[in-house]
Each structure stands twice: as structure tokens, then as C-alpha cells.
N, C-alpha and C positions, 0 to 999 in steps of 0.2 A: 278785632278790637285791640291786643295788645300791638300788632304794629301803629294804630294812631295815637298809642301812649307812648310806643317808644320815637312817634314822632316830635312829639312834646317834650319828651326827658332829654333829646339830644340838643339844650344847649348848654352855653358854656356860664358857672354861677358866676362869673364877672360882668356878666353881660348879655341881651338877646343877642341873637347869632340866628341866622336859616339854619336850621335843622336838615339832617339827608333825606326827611321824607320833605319837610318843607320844601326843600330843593329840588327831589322830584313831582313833587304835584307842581310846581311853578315850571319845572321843564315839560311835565305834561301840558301844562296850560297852554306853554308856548307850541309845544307841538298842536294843539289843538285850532290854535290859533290859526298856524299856517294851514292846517289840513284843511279847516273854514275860510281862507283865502285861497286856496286852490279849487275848493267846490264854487265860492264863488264865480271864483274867473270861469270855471268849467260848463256855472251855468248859463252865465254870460253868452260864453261860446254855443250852449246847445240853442239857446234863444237866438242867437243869429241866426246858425244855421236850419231851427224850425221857420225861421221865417224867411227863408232861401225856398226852404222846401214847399213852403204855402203860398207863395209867390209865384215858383215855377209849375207847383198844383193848381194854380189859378189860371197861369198862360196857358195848360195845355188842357184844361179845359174848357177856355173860349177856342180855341183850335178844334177841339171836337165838337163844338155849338157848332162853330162855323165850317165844318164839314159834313155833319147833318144837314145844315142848309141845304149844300152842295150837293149834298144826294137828294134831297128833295126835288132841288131845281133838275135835277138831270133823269130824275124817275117821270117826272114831269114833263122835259123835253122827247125822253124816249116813248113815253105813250103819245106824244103826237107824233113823233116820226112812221113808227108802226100804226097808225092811225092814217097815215099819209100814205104811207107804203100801199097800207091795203085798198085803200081809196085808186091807190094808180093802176093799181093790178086789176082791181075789179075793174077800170073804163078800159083798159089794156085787153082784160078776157072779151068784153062787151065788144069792142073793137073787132077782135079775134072773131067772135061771134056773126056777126053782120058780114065784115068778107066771105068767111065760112058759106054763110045762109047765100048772102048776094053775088059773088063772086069777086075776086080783085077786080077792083075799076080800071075800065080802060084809058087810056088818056087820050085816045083816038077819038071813042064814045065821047067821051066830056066834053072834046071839044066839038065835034060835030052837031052834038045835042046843044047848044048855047046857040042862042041866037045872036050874040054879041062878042067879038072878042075879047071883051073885058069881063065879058060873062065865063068863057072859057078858061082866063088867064085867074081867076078868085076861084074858079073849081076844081083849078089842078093844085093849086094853093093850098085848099081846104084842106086836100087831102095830103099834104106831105106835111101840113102843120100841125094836122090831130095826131097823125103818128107821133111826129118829133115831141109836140108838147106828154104824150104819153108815153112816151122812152124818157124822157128829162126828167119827167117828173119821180117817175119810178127809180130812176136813177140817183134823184137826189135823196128820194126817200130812204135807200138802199145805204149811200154813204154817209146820212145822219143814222141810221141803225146801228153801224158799225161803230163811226165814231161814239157814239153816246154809250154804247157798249162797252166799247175800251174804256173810257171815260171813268163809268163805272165800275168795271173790274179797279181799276187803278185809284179809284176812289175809293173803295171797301178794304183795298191792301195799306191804303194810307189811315183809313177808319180803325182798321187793326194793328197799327203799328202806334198810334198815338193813343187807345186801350193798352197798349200795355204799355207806354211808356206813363201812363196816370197809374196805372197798377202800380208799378214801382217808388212813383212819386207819394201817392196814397201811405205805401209800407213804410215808406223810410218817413215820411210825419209822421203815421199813430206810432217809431219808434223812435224816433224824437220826443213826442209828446209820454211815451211811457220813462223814457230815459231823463227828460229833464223833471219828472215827477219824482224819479227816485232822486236823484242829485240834491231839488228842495228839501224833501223826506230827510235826506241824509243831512243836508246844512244844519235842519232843526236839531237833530238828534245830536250835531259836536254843538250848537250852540247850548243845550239844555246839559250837556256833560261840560260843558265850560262852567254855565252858573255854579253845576254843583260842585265843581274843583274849587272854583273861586271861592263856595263856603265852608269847606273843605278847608279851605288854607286859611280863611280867617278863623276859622274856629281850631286852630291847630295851633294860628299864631298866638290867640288869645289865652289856650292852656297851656304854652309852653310861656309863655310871663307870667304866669302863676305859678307854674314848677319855678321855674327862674327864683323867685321871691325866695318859695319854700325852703329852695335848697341853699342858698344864702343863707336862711333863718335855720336851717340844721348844721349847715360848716357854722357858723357864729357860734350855735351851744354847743358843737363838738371842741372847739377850740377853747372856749372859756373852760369847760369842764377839765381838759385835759393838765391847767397848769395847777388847780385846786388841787387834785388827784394826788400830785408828787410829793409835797410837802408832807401829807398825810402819811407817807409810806415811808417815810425819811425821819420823820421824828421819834417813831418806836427804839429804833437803834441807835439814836442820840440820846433817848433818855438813862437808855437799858445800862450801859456805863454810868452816869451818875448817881441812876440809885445803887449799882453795886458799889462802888466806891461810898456812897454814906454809909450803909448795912457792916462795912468792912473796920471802918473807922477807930470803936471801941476798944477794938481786941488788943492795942496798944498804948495804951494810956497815960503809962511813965513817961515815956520821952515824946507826950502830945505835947508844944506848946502852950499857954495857958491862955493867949487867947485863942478867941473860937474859930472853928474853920469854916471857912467861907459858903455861903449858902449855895446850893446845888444850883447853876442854872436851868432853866427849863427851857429847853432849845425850841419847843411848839409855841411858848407864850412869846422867845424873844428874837423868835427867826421871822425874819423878814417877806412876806408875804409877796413875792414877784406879782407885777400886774398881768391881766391876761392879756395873752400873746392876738395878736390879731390873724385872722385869717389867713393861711398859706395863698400864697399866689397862683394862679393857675400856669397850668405847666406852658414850658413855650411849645408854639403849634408846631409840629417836626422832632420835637424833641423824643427820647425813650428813656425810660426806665425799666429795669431786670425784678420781675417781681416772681413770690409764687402766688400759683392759678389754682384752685379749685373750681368743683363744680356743684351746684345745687338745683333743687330740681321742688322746692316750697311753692305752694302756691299761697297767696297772699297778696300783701300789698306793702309797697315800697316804702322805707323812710320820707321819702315826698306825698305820700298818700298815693300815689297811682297803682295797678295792680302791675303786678311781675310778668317776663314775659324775653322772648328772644332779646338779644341785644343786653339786657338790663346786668349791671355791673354792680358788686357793691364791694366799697374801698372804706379806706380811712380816710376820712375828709380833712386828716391835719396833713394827710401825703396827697391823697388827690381827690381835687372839690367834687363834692357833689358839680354834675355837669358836664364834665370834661370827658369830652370824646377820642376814642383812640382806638388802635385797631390792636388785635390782640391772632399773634401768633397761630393758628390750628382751632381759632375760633369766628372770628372777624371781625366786624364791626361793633361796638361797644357804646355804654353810656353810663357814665359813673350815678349811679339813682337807688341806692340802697345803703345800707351801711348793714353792722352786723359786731356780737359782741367778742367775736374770735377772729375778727377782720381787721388788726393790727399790724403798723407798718407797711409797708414793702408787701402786699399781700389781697389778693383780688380775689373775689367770688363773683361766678360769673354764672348766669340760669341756664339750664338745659331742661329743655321739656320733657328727654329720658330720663328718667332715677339711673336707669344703667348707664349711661354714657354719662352722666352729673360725675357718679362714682367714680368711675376711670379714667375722669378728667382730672388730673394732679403732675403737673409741673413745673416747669421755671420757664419763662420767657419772658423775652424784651417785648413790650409792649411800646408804641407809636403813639404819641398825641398829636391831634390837629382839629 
């Protein structure tokens, strides 16, 4: 709380002025700003690149549609090859069988037994074409086994190689979609510490133009009071001679004159009342003054009305206005916002939330205006 007062009290009574805390919540803002333009851009960038990831998530999962196919089609080719196979083996064994049981034919036999030789010549035929067709066939069955085998080995190592490259593609979108969740999350969270600085600073600006006023309106009575004040203190020792000098008068009466002596004047009725002085100027920014320093450690509330608190300074507002900011020696940063009836001239009280360290504060130094 007392630093948003001494946000308020730091400006100058000639004038509004950004205050150091004004100045900081507006550098925060700005930082806030860019740090919400950088999440933006950031998020920007994760939305591309989730939608990289969901894209090439998509390609390599039509890749794996259509590699399933492919085992399909080849699980499919391979049970008829093995289908075929067995087919040729069984007429193969059958074959086997019959010469077994019958004996190898003779080719001598076939043709002798024909009564044609075209009959002879389709008999020796028969028989070197059943074989051949059942060696071919077996044969071919054999090299569609194999190939549709390899086929498939090399389709399953291709089936597992694109599992896991969707595995990977998978991780890095749900951390994409985790990471660009936090990024929104986070936007929200500088945009809603942005509004609150932004009310922050208006409502900081608006009680430091009310101090402003105040303190204006307390240099104005300090300065009026102060020329009143002199006159009053000046006439008792103006008077104090004259009426000794009448009280004295009598004691010589012989060699008085006969006329009478001149009426006393009254230096309060016939002295000249100075106008008041107007308002000291505020110091120039840069400038120093050597003043002495105390310290105090009251709690209350300031000649502005605000409560007391680090920073808070009280001066003579005919030497330095309420307002006027300066840095102070072995203390630091300051704000003239108090006054005080021992706080005369050349002479600064400044608050310390220690009583001990208020105490042991007593020195001289150049203090800094800006």
C-alpha cells in the first residue's frame, strides 16, 4: 500500500510529471507488451508447426492404410500359391504313385501297342507332357512361395518402420498441442496483468493530480503564513523602546520644552504590511542543495493526506515544494509530501520504518533534485 502512495506523491507541485512508480508500471506495461508479442509470434510458430505435424501424421497414415492393403493382397496371393503348390505335389505324388504301382512306361510298349502312328506319337507325348506340366507347375508354385514370402517379410519390416515413425509423429503433435496450450494459457495470463497495470497506472495517475492539487494548496498556506508571521515578531522590539522612552520622560521637566513631545509611534499600526510572497519555485531538475537530514519513524498521515511510508520526505515548502523529487545521500530516492513544525529551512525529515535506524539518522548532505 505505501509504495502506491508513494507512487502518487512523487510528482512535481508545479506540475503532473510520470512518477518512478508511474514510470515503472509503464516500463512494465511495455515489457508486458513485447513479452505478449513474442508469445504471440511463438504461438504462431507452434500452429504451423502442429499443422506440419498433422499433415505428415496424416501422410503416414494413408502409408499404413496402404500397406495394410498390401499385406492383405499378398496374404492372399500367398495362400493360393501354397494352395497351388499343394495341388501340384499331390498330382506329382499321384504320378509317383501310378509308375510305382504300374511300372515306368516303356516307349517301345506305347508304340508297338498303337495301332496308328499318330496313335504312338500323342502316347509318348502324353507322357513327357504330364510330367513337364507337373514339374512346372510345382515349380512355379515354389517360386511364387518364396517370392510372396520375401515380399512379406519385407512388407512387415516396412509395416514397422512406418509404426514408428506415426509413433513419433503422434508425440511430437499431442507436444505440440500440450505446448501450444500452455503458450494461449500464458498470452491470457500477460494480457489480463496488462489490463491490471493499465488500472494500475490510471488509478495512480488520477491520485497523483489530486496530491498534485493538495500540495499546491499546502505550499500556497505555507507561504502566505509565513510573511504574516514576521511582522508579529518584529513589532514587540519596535515598541519596547518607545514606551521606555515615554515612562522616562517626566524625570526632567525643567529644561522640557514647553511644547509637548511628539506622540509615540506605533510601529504595528504604521508599518507596512508586505504582500505575500508567492510560492517558491521548484528546484531545477539536476540541481543540490546541503541540508540537515533526520529521521522519523511516525505513523500517520501526510500533510497531503496520504499515509507515511518509505520514500516520504517532509521539508519546508518555502525551500522545497511539496512534490519535488530528489535523491538523498545514504537514503535514496525521495518525495517532498510532509511538512513538520521543527522542519525549518535547509532541513529534511525523511521516514524510516525502524525507530532505531529513524534515530541514527542525523546528518548533512547534498541532496539531488530531478
Amino acid at each position: 500500500m505505501l509504495a502506491g502512495f508513494l507512487l502518487v506523491l512523487a510528482i512535481p507541485a508545479t506540475g503532473p510529471a510520470a512518477s518512478p512508480g508511474v514510470t515503472a508500471l509503464k516500463q512494465k506495461q511495455a515489457s508486458l507488451e513485447a513479452r505478449s508479442q513474442a508469445a504471440v509470434v511463438e504461438l504462431y510458430g507452434l500452429e504451423s508447426r502442429l499443422g506440419q505435424a498433422r499433415s505428415d501424421l496424416a501422410r503416414v497414415d494413408a502409408q499404413a492404410a496402404a500397406l495394410a492393403r498390401r499385406q492383405a493382397t499378398i496374404r492372399s496371393e500367398l495362400h493360393t500359391a501354397r494352395r497351388t503348390m499343394s495341388v501340384a505335389e499331390r498330382n506329382l505324388g499321384l504320378q509317383l504313385r501310378y509308375l510305382y504301382e504300374q511300372g515306368e512306361p516303356d516307349p517301345i510298349a506305347v508304340v508297338l501297342g498303337a495301332t496308328s502312328l499318330e496313335d504312338a506319337i500323342n502316347g509318348l507325348d502324353a507322357v513327357n507332357r504330364a510330367t513337364r506340366a507337373t514339374r512346372s507347375v510345382l515349380a512355379d508354385a515354389r517360386t511364387a512361395k518364396r517370392s510372396f514370402s520375401q515380399a512379406r517379410a519385407d512388407l512387415a519390416v516396412e509395416v514397422k518402420r512406418t509404426a514408428a515413425a506415426r509413433a513419433r509423429l503422434a508425440a511430437t503433435e499431442a507436444g505440440l498441442e500440450q505446448a501450444r496450450a500452455e503458450r494461449a494459457s500464458y498470452l491470457v495470463s500477460l494480457r489480463q496483468e496488462q489490463a491490471l497495470t493499465a488500472t494500475q497506472i490510471g488509478r495512480l495517475e488520477a491520485e497523483a493530480r489530486a496530491a498534485t492539487v493538495k500540495a499546491q494548496q499546502v505550499t500556497r498556506q505555507a507561504a502566505a503564513q509565513a510573511p504574516a508571521a514576521a511582522p508579529a515578531a518584529t513589532s514587540a522590539p519596535a515598541a519596547a523602546p518607545t514606551t521606555s522612552a515615554t515612562t522616562t520622560a517626566p524625570a526632567d521637566t525643567s529644561s522640557a520644552p514647553s511644547t509637548p513631545p511628539p506622540a509615540p509611534v506605533d510601529s504595528v499600526s504604521t508599518a507596512t504590511t508586505p504582500a505575500p510572497a508567492a510560492p517558491p519555485p521548484p528546484p531545477r531538475p539536476g540541481g543540490t542543495m546541503t541540508v540537515y537530514a533526520t529521521g522519523y519513524c511516525l505513523r500517520g498521515t501526510t500533510a497531503t493526506g496520504l499515509p507515511v511510508g518509505p520514500g516520504i520526505v517532509a521539508t519546508d515548502p518555502n525551500v522545497i515544494p511539496l512534490g519535488t523529487r530528489m535523491t538523498i545521500p545514504g537514503y535514496g530516492e525521495g518525495v517532498a509530501a510532509d511538512t513538520g513544525g521543527a522542519i525549518i529551512g535547509k532541513r529534511i525529515d525523511v521516514w524510516i520504518a525502524s525507530c532505531a535506524k529513524a534515530s541514527a539518522f542525523t546528518r548533512t548532505v547534498t541532496i539531488t533534485f530531478h
